[in-house]
Each structure stands twice: as structure tokens, then as C-alpha cells.
C-alpha positions in Angstrom: 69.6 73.4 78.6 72.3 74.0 81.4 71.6 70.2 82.7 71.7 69.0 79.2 75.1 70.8 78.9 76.4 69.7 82.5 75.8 65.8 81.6 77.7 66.1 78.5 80.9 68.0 80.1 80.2 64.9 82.9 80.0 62.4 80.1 83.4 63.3 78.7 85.6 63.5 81.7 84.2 60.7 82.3 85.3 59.3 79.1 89.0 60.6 79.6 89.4 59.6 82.9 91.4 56.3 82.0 92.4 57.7 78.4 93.5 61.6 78.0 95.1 62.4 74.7 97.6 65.4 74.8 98.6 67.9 72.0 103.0 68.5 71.5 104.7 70.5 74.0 104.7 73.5 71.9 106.6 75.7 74.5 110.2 74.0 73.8 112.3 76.2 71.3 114.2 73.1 70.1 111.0 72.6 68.4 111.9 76.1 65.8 114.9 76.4 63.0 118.1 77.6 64.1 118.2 80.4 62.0 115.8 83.8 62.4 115.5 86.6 60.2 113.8 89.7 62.0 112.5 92.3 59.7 111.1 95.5 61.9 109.7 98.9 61.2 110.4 101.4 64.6 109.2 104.7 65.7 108.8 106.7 69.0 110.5 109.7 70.5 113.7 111.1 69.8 116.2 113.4 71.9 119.8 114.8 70.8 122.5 115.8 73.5 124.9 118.3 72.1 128.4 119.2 73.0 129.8 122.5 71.0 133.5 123.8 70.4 134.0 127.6 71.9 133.8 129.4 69.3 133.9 133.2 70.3 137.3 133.4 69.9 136.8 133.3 66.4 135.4 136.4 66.5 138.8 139.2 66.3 138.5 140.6 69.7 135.0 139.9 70.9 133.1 141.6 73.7 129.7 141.8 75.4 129.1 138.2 74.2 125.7 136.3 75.1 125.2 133.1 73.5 123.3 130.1 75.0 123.4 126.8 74.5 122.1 124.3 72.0 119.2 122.3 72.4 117.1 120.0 71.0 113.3 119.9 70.9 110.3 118.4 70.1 112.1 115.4 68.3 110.9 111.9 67.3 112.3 109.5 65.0 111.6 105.8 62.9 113.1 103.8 61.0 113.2 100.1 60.2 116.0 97.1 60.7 117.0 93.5 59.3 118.7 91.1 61.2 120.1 87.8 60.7 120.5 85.5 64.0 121.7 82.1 64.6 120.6 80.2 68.1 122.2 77.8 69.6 122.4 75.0 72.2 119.9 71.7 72.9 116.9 74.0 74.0 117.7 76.6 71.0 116.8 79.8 73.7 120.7 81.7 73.5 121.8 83.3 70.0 123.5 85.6 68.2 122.9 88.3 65.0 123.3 91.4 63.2 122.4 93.3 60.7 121.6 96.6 58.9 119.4 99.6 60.6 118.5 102.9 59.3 116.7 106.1 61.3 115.9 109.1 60.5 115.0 111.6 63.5 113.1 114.8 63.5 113.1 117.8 65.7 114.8 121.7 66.1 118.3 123.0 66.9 118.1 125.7 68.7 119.7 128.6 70.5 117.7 130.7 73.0 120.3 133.7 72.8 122.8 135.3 70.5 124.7 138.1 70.9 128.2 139.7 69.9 130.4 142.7 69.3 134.1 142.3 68.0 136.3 143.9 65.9 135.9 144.2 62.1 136.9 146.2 59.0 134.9 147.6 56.1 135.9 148.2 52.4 137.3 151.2 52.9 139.7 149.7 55.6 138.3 151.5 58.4 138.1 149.6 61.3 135.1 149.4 63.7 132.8 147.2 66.0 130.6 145.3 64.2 127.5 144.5 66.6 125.2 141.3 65.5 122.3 140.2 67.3 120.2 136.9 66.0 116.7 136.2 66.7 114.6 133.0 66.3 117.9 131.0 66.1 116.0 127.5 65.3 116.8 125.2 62.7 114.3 122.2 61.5 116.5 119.2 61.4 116.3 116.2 59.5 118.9 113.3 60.8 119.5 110.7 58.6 121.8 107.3 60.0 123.0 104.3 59.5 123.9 101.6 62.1 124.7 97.6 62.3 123.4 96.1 65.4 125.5 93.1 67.0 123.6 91.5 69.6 122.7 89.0 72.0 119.2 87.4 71.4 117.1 85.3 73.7 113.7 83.8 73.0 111.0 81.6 74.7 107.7 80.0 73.7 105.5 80.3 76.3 102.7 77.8 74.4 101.8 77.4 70.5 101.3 81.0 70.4 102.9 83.1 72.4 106.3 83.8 72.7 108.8 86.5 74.4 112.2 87.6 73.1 114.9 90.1 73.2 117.9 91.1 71.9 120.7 93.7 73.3 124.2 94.1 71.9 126.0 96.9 70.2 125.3 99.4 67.8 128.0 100.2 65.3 126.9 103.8 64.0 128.6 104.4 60.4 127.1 107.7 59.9 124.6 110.5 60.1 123.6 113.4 58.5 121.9 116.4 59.4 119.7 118.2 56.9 118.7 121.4 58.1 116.4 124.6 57.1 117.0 127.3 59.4 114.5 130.5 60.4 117.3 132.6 61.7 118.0 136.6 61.3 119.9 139.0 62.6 120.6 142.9 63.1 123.9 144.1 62.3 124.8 147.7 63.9 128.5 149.0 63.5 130.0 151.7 65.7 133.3 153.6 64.4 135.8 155.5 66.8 138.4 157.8 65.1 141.6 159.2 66.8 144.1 161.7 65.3 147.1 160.6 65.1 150.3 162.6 64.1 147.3 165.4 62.5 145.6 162.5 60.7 141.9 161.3 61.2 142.2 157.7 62.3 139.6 154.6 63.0 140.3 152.4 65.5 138.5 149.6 67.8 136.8 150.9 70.9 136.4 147.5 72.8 135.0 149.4 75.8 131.7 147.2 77.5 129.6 150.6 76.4 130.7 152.8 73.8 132.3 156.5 74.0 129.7 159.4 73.6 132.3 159.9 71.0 131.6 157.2 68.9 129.8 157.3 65.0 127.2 154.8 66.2 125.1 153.2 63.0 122.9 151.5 65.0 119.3 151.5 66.1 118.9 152.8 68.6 120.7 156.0 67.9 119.0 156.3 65.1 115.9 156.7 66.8 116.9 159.0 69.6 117.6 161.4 67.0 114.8 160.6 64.4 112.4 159.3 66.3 109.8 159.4 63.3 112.5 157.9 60.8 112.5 154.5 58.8 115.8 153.1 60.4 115.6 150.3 57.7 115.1 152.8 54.8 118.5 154.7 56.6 120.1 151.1 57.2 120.1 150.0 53.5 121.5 153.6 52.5 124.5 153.1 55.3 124.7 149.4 53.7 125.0 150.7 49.9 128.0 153.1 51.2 129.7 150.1 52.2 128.9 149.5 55.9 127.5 146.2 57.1 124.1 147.1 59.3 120.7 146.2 58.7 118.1 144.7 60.6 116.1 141.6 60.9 118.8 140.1 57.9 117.7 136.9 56.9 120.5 134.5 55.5 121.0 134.2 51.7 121.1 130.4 52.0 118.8 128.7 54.5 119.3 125.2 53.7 122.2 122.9 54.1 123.6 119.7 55.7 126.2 118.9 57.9 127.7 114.8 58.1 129.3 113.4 61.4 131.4 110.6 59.6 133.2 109.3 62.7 132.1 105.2 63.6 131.0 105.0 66.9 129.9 102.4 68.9 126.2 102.7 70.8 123.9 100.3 72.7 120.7 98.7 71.3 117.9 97.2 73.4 114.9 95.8 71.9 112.4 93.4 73.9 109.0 92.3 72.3 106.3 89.8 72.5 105.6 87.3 69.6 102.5 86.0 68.5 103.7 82.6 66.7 100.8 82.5 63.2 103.2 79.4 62.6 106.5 77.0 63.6 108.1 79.1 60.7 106.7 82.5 61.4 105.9 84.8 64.0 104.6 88.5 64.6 106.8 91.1 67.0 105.3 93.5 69.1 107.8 95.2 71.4 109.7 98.5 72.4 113.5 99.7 71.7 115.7 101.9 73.3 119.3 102.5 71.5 121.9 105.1 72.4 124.1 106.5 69.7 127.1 108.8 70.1 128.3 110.9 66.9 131.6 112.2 66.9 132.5 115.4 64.2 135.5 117.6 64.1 133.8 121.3 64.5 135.2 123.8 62.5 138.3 125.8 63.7 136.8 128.9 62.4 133.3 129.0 62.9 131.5 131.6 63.1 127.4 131.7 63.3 127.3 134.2 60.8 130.3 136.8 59.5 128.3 139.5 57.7 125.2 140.1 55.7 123.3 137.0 54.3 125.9 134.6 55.4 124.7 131.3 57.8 126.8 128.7 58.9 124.7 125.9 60.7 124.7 125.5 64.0 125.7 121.9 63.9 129.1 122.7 62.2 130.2 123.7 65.6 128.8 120.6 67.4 131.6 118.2 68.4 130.0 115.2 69.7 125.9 113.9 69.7 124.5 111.5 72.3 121.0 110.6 70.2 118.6 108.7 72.3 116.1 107.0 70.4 112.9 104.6 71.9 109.7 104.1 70.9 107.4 100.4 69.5 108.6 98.2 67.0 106.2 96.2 65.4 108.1 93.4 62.6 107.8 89.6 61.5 110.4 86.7 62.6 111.2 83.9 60.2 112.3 81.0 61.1 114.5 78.6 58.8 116.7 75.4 59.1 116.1 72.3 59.9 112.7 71.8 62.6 112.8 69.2 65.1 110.0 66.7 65.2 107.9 67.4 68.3 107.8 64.3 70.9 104.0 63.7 71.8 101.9 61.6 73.9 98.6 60.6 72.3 97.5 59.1 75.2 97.2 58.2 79.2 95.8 55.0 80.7 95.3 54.9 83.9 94.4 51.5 86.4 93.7 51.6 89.9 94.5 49.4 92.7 92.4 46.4 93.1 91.9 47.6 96.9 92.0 50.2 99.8 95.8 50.4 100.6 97.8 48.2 98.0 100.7 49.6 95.5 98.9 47.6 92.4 98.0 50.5 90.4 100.0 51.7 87.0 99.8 54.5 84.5 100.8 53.7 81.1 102.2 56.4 78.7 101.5 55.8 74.6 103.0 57.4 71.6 106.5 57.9 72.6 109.5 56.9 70.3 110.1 52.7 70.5 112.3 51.1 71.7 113.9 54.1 73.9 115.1 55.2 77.2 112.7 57.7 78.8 112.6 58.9 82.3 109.3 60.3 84.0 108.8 62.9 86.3 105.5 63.8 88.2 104.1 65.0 91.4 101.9 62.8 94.1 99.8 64.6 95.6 101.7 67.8 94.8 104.8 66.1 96.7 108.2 65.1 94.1 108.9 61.2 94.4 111.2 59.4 92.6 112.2 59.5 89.1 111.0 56.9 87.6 113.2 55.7 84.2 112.3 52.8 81.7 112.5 51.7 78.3 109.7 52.3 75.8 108.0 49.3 74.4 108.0 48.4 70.4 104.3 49.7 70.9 105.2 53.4 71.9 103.8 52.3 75.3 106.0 53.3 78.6 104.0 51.7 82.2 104.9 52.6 85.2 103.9 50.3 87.3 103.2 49.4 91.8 101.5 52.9 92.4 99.2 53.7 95.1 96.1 56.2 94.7 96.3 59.5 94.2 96.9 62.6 91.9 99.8 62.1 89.3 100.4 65.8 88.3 102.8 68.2 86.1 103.6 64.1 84.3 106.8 65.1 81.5 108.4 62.5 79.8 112.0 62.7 78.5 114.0 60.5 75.8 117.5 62.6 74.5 116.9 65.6 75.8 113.2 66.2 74.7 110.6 66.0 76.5 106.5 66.5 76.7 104.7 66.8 79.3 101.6 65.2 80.2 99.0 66.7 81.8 97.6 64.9 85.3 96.0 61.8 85.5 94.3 59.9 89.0 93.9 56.6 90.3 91.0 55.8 92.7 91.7 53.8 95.7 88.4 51.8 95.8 87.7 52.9 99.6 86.3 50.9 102.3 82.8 51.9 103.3 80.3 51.4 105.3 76.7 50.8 103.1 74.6 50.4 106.3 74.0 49.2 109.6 71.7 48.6 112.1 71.5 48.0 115.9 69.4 45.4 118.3 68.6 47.1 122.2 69.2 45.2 125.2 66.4 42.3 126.1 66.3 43.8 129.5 68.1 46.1 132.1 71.3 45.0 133.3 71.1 42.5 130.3 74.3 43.2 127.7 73.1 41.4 124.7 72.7 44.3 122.5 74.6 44.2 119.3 75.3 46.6 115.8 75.6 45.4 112.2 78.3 47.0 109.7 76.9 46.1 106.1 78.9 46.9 102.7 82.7 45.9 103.8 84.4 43.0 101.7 83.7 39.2 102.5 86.3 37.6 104.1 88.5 40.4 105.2 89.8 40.9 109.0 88.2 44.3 110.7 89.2 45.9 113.1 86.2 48.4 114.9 87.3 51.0 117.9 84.4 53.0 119.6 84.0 54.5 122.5 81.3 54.0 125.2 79.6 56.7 126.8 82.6 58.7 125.6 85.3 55.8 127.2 87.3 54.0 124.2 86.7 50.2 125.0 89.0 47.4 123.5 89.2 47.6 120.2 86.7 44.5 118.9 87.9 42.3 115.6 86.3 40.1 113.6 85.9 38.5 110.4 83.5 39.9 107.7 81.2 37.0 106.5 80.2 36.0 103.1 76.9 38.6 102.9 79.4 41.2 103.3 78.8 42.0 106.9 80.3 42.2 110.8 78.9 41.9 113.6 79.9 43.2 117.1 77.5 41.8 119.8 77.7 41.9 123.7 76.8 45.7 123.7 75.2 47.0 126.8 72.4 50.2 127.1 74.2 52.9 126.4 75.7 55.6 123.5 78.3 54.5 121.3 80.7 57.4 119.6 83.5 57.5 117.4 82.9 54.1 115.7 85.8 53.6 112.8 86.5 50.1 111.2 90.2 49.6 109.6 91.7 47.2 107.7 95.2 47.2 105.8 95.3 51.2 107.0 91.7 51.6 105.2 89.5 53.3 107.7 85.5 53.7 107.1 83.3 55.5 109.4 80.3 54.6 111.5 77.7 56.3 112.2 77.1 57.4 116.4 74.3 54.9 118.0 72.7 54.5 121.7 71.0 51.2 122.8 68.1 51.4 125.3 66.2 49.3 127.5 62.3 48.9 126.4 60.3 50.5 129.6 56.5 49.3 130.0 54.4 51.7 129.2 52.1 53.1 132.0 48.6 54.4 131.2 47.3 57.7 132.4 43.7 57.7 132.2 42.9 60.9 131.1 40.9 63.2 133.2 38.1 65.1 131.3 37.8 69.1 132.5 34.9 69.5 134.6 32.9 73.0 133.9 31.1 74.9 136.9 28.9 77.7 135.9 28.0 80.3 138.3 24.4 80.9 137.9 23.8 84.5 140.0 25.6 86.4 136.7 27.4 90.2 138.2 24.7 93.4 136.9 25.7 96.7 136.1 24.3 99.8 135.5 23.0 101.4 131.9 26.4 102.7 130.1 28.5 101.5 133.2 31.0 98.8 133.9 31.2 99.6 137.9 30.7 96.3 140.1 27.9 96.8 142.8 28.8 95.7 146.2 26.0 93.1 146.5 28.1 91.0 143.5 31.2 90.5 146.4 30.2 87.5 147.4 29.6 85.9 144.2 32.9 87.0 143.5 34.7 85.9 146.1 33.1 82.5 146.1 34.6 82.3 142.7 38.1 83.3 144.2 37.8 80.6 147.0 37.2 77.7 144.8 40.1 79.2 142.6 42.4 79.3 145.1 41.5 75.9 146.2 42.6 74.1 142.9 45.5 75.4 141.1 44.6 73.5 137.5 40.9 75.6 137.7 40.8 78.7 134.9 38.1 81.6 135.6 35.8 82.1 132.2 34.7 85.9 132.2 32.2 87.0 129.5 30.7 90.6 129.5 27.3 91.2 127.9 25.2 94.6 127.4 21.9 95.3 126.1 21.0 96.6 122.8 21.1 100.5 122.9 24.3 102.2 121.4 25.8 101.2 118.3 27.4 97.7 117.7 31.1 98.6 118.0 30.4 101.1 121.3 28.9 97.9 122.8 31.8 95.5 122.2 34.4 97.4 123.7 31.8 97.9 126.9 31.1 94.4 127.5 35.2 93.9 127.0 35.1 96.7 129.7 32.9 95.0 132.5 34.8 91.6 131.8 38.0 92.8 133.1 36.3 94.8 135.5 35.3 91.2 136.7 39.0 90.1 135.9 40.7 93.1 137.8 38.5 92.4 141.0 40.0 88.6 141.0 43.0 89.5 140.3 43.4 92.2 143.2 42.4 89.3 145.7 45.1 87.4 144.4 44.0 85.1 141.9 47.2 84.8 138.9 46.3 86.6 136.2 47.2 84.0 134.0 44.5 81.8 135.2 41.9 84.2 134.2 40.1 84.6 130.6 37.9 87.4 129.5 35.7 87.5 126.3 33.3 90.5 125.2 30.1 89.4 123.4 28.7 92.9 123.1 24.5 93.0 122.4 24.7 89.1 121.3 23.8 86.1 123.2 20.8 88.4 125.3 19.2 86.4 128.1 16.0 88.4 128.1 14.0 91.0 125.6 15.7 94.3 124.7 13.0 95.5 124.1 11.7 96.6 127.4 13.8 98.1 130.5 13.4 95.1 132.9 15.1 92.9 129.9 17.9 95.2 129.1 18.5 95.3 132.9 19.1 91.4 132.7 21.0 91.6 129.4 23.4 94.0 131.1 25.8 91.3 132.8 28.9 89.3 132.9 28.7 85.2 133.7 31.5 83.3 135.4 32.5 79.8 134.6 35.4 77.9 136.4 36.9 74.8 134.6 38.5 72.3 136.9 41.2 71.5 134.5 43.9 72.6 132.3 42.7 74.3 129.0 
């Protein structure tokens, strides 16, 4: 299956070698409407930087304040926008729009701490220090704005599908509004100081940081110092029904509300994304934002968190100006409209070679461009920029450019009034010069330099040049003529190796192949010399069970070594024998024993032990009966032979 599939894929570059077709050049925005409208839903996180007016001073005489900033938390935000953009220019990349947004952001206003004393009066005109502490100071906020973006927008098609784009520009905030619930309450504790003055029993406002011992104190913790088993809210809404404004843990009456900041402002919008083109007319957005947008308010002159029982004012009636940073995905649909520009194409690429190794015959020839036209061409040879090359198109869409050499036409785009296609790569083959074979003739004789080589394959007729070098010297470069059967020959070559060969013609080099050239020698004819085998007929005994040479063997032995010695091509044949007692294994390795026993003797005269071969034959090969002592005496033996020649 995989060959099957590799000679089709062969089969059809081969077939669009000298005729590729090519699709439009679909990353050209000219190619899109002018106008865009971008239609996106947004949503990610959300964060609000607050600056408030100071407003303890709208408390009469405040003291022992504690009040922390605002924050916001945990926000996030979405919305969606609609813009309308225009682009401009030949290539269509640069534009402008604008066009309506709306948010809405989520979080919680809050302030960590809250505490105040200052100076207040009840119904019966008394004066005193009203004390208010507020816990869990956190409202859940709901912003809702409106905004017209102004921007810059930039977009490129990368291919028929993919695209990038962005846009960045102003953001005109008209307003926002802040919803709010809130979860606050607060303890209220008042503490009355009374002077005589001129004999009459008098109120007045102790300011001190901590209150006389003096002091009527209606708060808490006085209350439970002296009833320290008492219900201080049960005594608090007794003191509260007299007239006097303590309680504790007061929840506000009204817990909802909103607050506007109604001041324009201008802000900053960034918004890149990725499209996904389904068509010329439509595309997909998948992108981020980021867009800054300051709100300015006038806070109220006389604020005041809260100014008695079940009264709330929110805390962003004292906020004077809002940095809200919003940035998150946007995911939307781009539309293009206006009038589309016909894509330029190029059905098609034919390519021709040059007619031979060298020459500047070749041409490429471009079809389906607009008739009758004014193109240029621009391409890389061999990864290198030549020359533009310009021309007019023919009647029959067909643009040839013509006296190229071989090689690789790359990165080929066409342009006629400032559009342009490009064109893939094409090649032309320079139809090489080669060498198909060749074959050599040696020397007749030594001395003789009538040796020659034959070059088959290279083009009748043609001048050939041939360097080589000989014996690793360059000699003088030999030329010649090729003849009509398409071959050269260089003759007058003595014995001797030729390197390096290269034949050239036109700057068209092809390569030999390395050679020597010898001088036949007779032959000479060694007779051959057969190995002549000695066998020593007095065979060495030994004892039952023993592979100990007896003295009276010596001789025998060193008769052996003499003729040896006397002949280094002999080689000593040991075999080691025993008789038939013991088991067959037990009497291998004994007759391998008295064999080297043999061999160890030799070898400790001198003989190389290299030249000596032992074999153990065990209870085979007997030369007498086993079965009677006199036999197994015999049996018990190892024979010599000495070969006088090379194994």
C-alpha cells in the first residue's frame, strides 16, 4: 500500500513539474469591502480605583475618628459593542471606526473600618456625644455604563482563513451608574456631660479623647460593668423610646439605592483578536480587551455615612473620581461590505529548460493574468534576488520570461496596478553532462605507454576538455573531440593510477571515475609440494592410571625434537590413548593428559609450541585386546607423527 501511495504522490509532481496551477492570493486585504461592522460580546475581570472627598468634617466636632479606605473586590464585568469602521488605502490594512459599547461590572464597596464620635443634640435639646461604630460596611454593586469607542483599526489576512486585527483609540464614557444593596449596621452609644451654670443643670460636649468619670454614658459597655447579666438591647430600645439615639447592631431602613457619575470622560480602549475568515464577507473574532475608564462625580458637601438611626447614605455618594479597569475575551462576528476587488490569479506555470549544460535558453511562462497589461515579476534564483524582470501580458493571459539558466525560481509574485499573486516555485533542469561509462586498455608491455581510457555518454561532436592527475601529479590537460558514437578517447597512457579525472565543456563538468593501468607479468608456476608424513613407530608407554613419561621414552623423544628442529615447516602430531578400564569420560581427559605430557617434554627442549598438536582418543582406536593385562599395557600409549610440511 505505501508503494502504491508513493508512485502516485511521484506520478503527480511529476505531472506538475512543467504545469503548476495556483489558487488567489488570499492574504491581500485589497481583496475585502472597505467597510466592517464588528459586533462583540466581552467579559473578564473588573477592578474600580476610588478616590473619596473628606468627609469628617461633616460631622459637628468629630473626634476619635477611624475610618479606612474604600476598596473594591472581587469584581468582574461584560458587556457587548458595535462598531462601524471604514479602511482605507491600496492594500485596505489602516482604518478607522466607532461605535456604541455598554458594560455592566460586578463586585463590593467596601470599608474595612468605621468609627466616630462628634457632637450632637437630642429632642430635648440636650447636647451630647453621639458615638457610632459600623460593622460589615460592604455594599454589592452593580455598575451599569455607556461608552463610544473611537479608534484606530488594523487588520491582515494571513491566508483564506486566518486573519489578525486590532483596534485602539478612545473611549468616550457618557455615564455610569451604580446600583447598590448594602449589608451595613451600626451601634450608636451617646454620652452626656452636664455642668451648672449660674445654679442651673447644663449639657454640654465633652470632646475629651476618653470620657470624664463624670459623664452619663449610654453605652455598652457601661452597661455591662454595671449589669453584667442585663439585655443591653432590651435597655437600648427603652433609652431609644425616651428620645436618645443608641442601639446596637442598627441596620439601615433603606438598603438599596443608586448613585450616577454623569460627568463625560474620556478613557482608552484596546482590543486585539484573531479572525477566522468562514467567508470574503464574514469572519469570526476571538481576542482579548483591555479599556480604562475614568468617572468623574461631584461628592456630596455634606455627607455623612449615616446621621442617626436607620439612615444610610452610600458609600459612593462620597466618591469623587473612578479609574475602572476592565479586560477580559471578546468573542464577536466582522462583516464586511462594499465593493470586493476581483482577486488576480495564476492558473498556471510552464516551465522549459535549456537545450544544454550551461546555456541561458530556458523560460518560464506565467498564464491567467489580465491581457494585454503591464506586469512586473519578482522571484529568487537559488534563494539569491536578481533582477526584476517587467513585460507586457499577451492577448492570451500568458507573461514568458525568457534567456534563463537552470535552477530554482522561488517566492515567483506577479504584479499589474498594484495587485499582485504570487506563484509558488517552479525549476528548470540543466540537462547535465555525464559520464555513462568507460573503460580502460593496460600497457602492451613495460616501459611501453600505449595504454588508453574511454569516456562513453558525452554529446557527439562537442570539444572536451579532460584534467587528471598521474600518480597524484596533474598532467596537461588532454582535449579532444567527442565522435559520432558519443565517445572520447584519451590514449598514450602509461602503467600507472590515474585520480581526479573531470571532463568540462562550456563550464559543464562530469566526473570520472579513479583507474590504474598495469603491465601483464607471466605467470610463474609453483609446483606444489605434497606434505610428507613420518610416523614414529616405538609409540611412548605409561603406567595404569598415570600420564608420567618413563626415562627409557627420551630418546624417542628427542629424536623427534632433532628432526623438528631440523626443518622449520615440520608440525609434531601427538595422540594419547588408554586402555579400557574407567569410565568413558575419565579416559578422555587422561589420554588428553599424556598427550601434552608428550607436548610439554618437546616444548621444554625448545620445540615452538605452535608447531605442536595434541589429540586425546581416550579407549578408541586400541592396538591390542583389553581384555587381558599384556593388551591394556599396549593400549596405554601416545604415537608421534611429524609432517614435513605446512598444515
Amino acid at each position: 500500500m505505501k508503494k502504491i501511495l508513493f508512485i502516485v504522490l511521484a506520478g503527480a509532481l511529476a505531472q506538475t513539474a512543467n504545469a503548476q496551477k495556483y489558487s488567489p492570493d488570499y492574504t491581500h486585504d485589497s481583496l475585502l469591502g472597505r467597510w466592517v461592522i464588528d459586533i462583540n460580546v466581552l467579559g473578564g475581570m473588573a477592578n474600580q480605583n476610588f478616590s473619596t472627598a473628606n468627609s469628617l468634617m461633616n460631622n459637628l466636632n468629630a473626634v476619635n475618628a477611624d475610618v479606612s479606605s474604600l476598596k473594591f473586590r472581587d469584581g468582574y464585568s461584560y458587556g457587548a459593542d458595535a462598531q462601524l469602521g471604514f479602511f482605507f488605502g491600496p492594500k485596505r490594512h489602516w482604518g478607522i471606526g466607532a461605535g456604541l459599547m455598554f458594560m455592566k461590572e460586578r463586585g463590593h464597596a467596601a470599608m474595612d473600618n468605621y468609627s466616630i464620635a462628634y457632637q450632637a443634640t437630642d429632642g430635648a435639646g440636650n447636647i451630647y456625644r453621639q458615638q457610632v461604630t459600623g460593622h460589615n460596611i460592604k455594599e454589592d454593586m452593580i455598575a451599569t455604563n455607556f461608552n463610544v469607542p473611537v479608534v484606530l483599526k488594523y487588520k491582515n489576512r494571513f491566508s483564506k482563513h486566518w486573519g489578525f486585527t486590532a483596534d485602539a483609540g478612545a473611549l468616550i464614557n457618557l455615564e455610569m451608574k451604580n446600583s447598590y444593596t448594602t449589608h451595613a449596621n451600626f451601634d450608636y452609644e451617646a454620652i452626656y456631660k452636664f455642668e451648672r451654670v449660674e445654679g442651673v443643670l447644663t449639657s454640654v460636649y465633652d470632646n475629651a479623647a476618653t470620657p470624664s468619670v463624670n459623664d452619663w454614658l449610654i453605652t455598652k459597655a457601661e452597661f455591662l460593668r454595671n449589669n453584667p447579666n442585663g439585655d443591653y438591647q432590651a435597655y437600648a430600645n427603652i433609652k431609644r423610646s425616651l428620645g436618645y439615639s443608641v442601639g446596637e447592631a442598627m441596620p439601615p431602613t433603606s438598603k438599596t439605592g443608586s448613585t450616577s457619575y454623569k460627568q463625560a470622560s474620556i478613557g482608552l480602549l484596546l482590543q486585539p483578536s484573531f479572525n477566522y475568515f468562514l467567508s470574503d464577507y464574514m469572519a469570526l473574532n476571538f481576542g482579548v480587551y483591555y479599556m480604562v475608564k475614568p468617572f468623574n462625580n461631584n461628592a456630596q458637601s455634606d455627607y455623612r455615612l449615616t446621621s442617626g438611626i436607620g439612615t444610610y447614605n452610600s458609600l459612593m455618594s462620597n466618591v469623587k473620581s473612578s479609574t475602572n479597569q476592565d479586560y477580559g475575551i471578546n468573542i464577536g462576528l466582522r462583516i464586511f461590505m462594499g465593493k470586493k476587488c476581483a482577486p488576480m490569479t495564476i492558473s498556471a506555470i510552464d516551465a522549459k529548460s535549456p537545450t544544454y549544460c550551461g546555456l541561458l535558453d530556458g523560460s518560464i511562462s506565467i498564464h491567467g493574468l489580465t491581457p494585454n497589461q503591464p506586469a512586473t515579476v519578482d522571484y529568487l534564483l537559488n534563494s539569491k534576488q536578481p533582477t526584476q524582470f517587467g513585460g507586457v501580458v499577451k492577448a492570451d493571459s500568458q507573461l514568458t520570461i525568457d534567456n534563463l539558466g537552470a535552477g530554482t525560481y522561488s517566492d515567483i509574485v506577479v504584479t499589474i496596478k498594484k495587485k499582485n499573486v504570487k506563484g509558488g516555485s517552479i525549476s528548470l533542469k540543466d540537462p547535465r553532462m555525464y559520464i555513462v561509462s568507460q573503460s580502460t586498455v593496460n600497457p602492451s608491455a613495460p616501459g611501453v605507454c600505449d595504454g588508453s581510457v574511454v569516456f562513453n555518454g558525452l554529446r557527439a561532436g562537442t570539444i572536451i576538455n579532460v584534467n587528471k592527475k598521474y600518480n597524484g601529479t596533474d598532467q596537461t590537460v588532454y582535449t579532444g573531440t567527442v565522435s559520432s558514437d558519443n565517445s572520447l578517447t584519451v590514449s598514450g597512457l602509461c602503467e600507472g593510477k590515474y585520480s581526479g579525472v573531470l571532463a568540462n565543456n562550456n563550464n559543464c563538468v562530469a566526473n570520472g571515475n579513479d583507474f590504474t593501468l598495469v603491465t601483464p607479468t607471466p605467470v610463474v608456476v609453483v609446483p606444489e609440494r605434497k606434505p610428507v608424513v613420518i610416523d614414529v613407530i616405538q609409540p611412548v608407554q605409561f603406567d595404569f592410571d598415570r600420564s608420567i613419561i618413563h626415562a627409557s621414552d627420551y630418546n624417542t623423544l628427542d629424536e623427534v625434537y632433532s628432526k623438528a628442529m631440523a626443518d622449520d615447516k615440520i608440525i609434531v602430531k601427538i595422540d594419547g590413548y588408554t586402555c579400557s578400564i574407567g569410565t568413558v569420560n575419565y579416559n578422555q581427559r587422561l589420554s588428553e593428559k599424556r598427550a601434552n605430557a608428550v607436548k610439554r617434554y618437546l616444548v621444554n627442549k625448545g620445540l615452538s609450541e605452535s608447531r605442536i598438536r595434541t589429540y586425546g582418543h581416550g579407549e578408541y582406536e586400541p592396538i591390542a585386546t583389553n581384555k587381558t593385562k599384556d593388551g591394556r599395557r599396549h593400549n596405554r600409549r601416545s604415537g608421534l607423527k611429524i609432517t614435513l610440511a605446512r598444515e
